[in-house]
C-alpha positions in Angstrom: -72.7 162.9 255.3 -73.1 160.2 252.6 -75.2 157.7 252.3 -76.3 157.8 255.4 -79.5 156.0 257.0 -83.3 157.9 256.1 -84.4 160.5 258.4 -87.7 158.1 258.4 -89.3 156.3 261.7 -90.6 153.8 259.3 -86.7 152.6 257.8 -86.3 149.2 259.4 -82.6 148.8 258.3 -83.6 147.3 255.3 -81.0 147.1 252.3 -80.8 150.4 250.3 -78.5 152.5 248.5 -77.5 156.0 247.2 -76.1 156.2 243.6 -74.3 159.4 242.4 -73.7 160.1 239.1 -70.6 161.2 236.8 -68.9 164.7 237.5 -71.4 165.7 240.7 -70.0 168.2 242.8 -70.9 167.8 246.5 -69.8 170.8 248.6 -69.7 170.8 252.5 -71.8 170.0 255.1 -74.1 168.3 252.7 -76.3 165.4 253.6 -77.4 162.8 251.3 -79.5 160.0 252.4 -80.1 156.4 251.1 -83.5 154.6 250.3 -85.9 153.3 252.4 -87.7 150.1 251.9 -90.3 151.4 249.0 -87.8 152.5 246.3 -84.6 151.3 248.0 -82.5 154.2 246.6 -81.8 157.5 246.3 -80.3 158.5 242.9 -78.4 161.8 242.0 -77.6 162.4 238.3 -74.9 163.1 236.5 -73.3 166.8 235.9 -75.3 168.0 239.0 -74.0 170.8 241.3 -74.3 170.3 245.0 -73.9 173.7 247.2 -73.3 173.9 250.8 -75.6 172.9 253.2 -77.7 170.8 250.7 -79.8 167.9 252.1 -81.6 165.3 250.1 -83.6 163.0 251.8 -84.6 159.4 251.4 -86.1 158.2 248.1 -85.7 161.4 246.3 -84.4 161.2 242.1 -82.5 164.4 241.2 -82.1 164.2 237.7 -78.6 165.4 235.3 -77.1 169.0 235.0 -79.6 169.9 238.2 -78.0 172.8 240.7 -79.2 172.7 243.9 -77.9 176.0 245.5 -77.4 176.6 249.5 -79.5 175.3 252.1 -82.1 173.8 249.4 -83.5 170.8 251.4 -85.5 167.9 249.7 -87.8 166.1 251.5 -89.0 162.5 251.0 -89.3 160.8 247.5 -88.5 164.5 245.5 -88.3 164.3 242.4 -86.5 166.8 240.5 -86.0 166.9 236.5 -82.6 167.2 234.5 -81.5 170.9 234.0 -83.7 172.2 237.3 -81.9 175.1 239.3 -83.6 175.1 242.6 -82.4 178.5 244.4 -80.7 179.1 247.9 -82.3 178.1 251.7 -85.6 176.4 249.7 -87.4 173.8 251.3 -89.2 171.1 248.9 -91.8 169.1 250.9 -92.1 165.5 250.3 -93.3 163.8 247.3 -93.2 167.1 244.9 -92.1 167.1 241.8 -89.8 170.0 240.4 -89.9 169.5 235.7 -86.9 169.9 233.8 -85.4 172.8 232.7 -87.3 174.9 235.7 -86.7 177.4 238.0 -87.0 178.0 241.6 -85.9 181.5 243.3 -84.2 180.9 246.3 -86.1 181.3 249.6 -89.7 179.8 248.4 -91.6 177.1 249.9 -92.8 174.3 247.2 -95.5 172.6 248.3 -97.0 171.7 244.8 -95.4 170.3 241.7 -93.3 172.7 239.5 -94.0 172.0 235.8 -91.2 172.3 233.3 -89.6 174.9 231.7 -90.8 177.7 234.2 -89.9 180.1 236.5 -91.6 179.8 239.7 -91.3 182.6 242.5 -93.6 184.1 245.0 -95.0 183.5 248.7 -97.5 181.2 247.9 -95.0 180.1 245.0 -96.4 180.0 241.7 -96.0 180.6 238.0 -93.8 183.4 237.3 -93.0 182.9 233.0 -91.3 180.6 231.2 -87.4 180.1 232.1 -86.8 181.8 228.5 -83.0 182.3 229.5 -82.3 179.0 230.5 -84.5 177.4 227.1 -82.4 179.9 225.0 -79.0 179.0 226.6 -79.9 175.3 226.0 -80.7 175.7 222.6 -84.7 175.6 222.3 -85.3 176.6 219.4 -87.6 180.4 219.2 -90.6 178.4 217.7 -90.4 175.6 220.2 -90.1 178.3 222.6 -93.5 179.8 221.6 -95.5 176.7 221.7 -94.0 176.0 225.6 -95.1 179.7 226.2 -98.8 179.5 224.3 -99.0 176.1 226.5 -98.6 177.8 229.6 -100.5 180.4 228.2 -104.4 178.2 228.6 -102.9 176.7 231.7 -102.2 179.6 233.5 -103.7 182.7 231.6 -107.1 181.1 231.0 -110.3 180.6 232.8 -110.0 177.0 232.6 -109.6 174.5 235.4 -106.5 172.3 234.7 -108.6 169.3 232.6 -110.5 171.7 230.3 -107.1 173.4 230.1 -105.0 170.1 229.0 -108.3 169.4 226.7 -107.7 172.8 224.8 -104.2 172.1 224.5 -104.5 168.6 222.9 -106.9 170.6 219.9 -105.3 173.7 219.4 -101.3 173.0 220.4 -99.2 171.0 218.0 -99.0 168.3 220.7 -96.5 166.4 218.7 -93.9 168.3 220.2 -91.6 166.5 222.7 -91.8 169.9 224.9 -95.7 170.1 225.1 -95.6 166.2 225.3 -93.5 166.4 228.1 -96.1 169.6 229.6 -98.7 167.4 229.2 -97.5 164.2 230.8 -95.9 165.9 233.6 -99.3 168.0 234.4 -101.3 164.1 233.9 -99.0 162.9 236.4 -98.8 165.3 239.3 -100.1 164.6 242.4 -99.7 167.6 244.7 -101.3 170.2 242.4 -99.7 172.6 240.4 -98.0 175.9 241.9 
């Protein structure tokens, strides 16, 4: 089911569309639905990989070269980043955010943000490492590598709340690196919390 009208009591039949990009591969039984009235879209990159069973809600921006395996369902306005493998029968409540490059093992519950570059597992999910196979198999170079790890490192291995964490970062991580930029900015940004 394409482009269907939002599972959403408050869509009015308002105008709204949902855009797929190049080479997308949307297996069976998959259901993808269209905007509502506050974004008016719901956009699917290109390159992205589309498993049985897959829903995607209203509002929701899945990003390029992003595989969504079985059963993954997106709530509301989900925002997924290029080069994310969500794994099989995970749910994603509404309004998190999932970085680029991460992973999710299949079967976990996100109900916080997902920052970039990481593996995430567990029941409550959380940080489980870096996604060091995917970085390497994309080309990140060992040294850019390190600083994503030594990053993660204050947020996660530390005794710091998030903003003394970020604070650290900024004065003793080479923050000119679009990686830890992209850390950064994604952490600034979330609204849910971090797994």
């Amino acid at each position: 089911m394409i482009g269907e009208i939002p599972q959403d009591l408050k869509f009015g039949g308002e105008k709204s569309e949902l855009i797929i990009g190049n080479n997308t591969t949307v297996r069976e039984f998959c259901t993808l639905n269209r905007g509502t009235f506050e974004s008016k879209k719901t956009k699917i990159g290109s390159d992205v990989l589309l498993m049985a069973y897959v829903h995607i809600a209203h509002d929701c921006n899945v990003g390029n070269n992003v595989i969504l395996a079985n059963g993954v369902q997106l709530g509301g306005h989900v925002h997924i980043g290029n080069h994310a493998i969500i794994g099989g029968m995970t749910p994603i409540h509404q309004f998190c955010k999932v970085g680029e490059h991460a992973m999710v093992g299949g079967g976990f519950r996100v109900v916080q943000d997902v920052p970039p570059f990481i593996l995430a597992a567990g029941e409550p999910l959380k940080y489980n490492g870096l996604n060091s196979l995917g970085l390497r198999r994309r080309g990140f170079s060992s040294k850019v590598r390190k600083l994503i790890k030594e990053t993660y490192k204050t947020i996660y291995h530390s005794d710091l709340n998030i903003s003394s964490a970020i604070k650290k970062i900024k004065e003793t991580i080479d923050v000119s690196v679009p990686e830890v930029q992209t850390i950064i900015s994604f952490i600034e940004k979330s609204d849910r919390g971090l797994v």
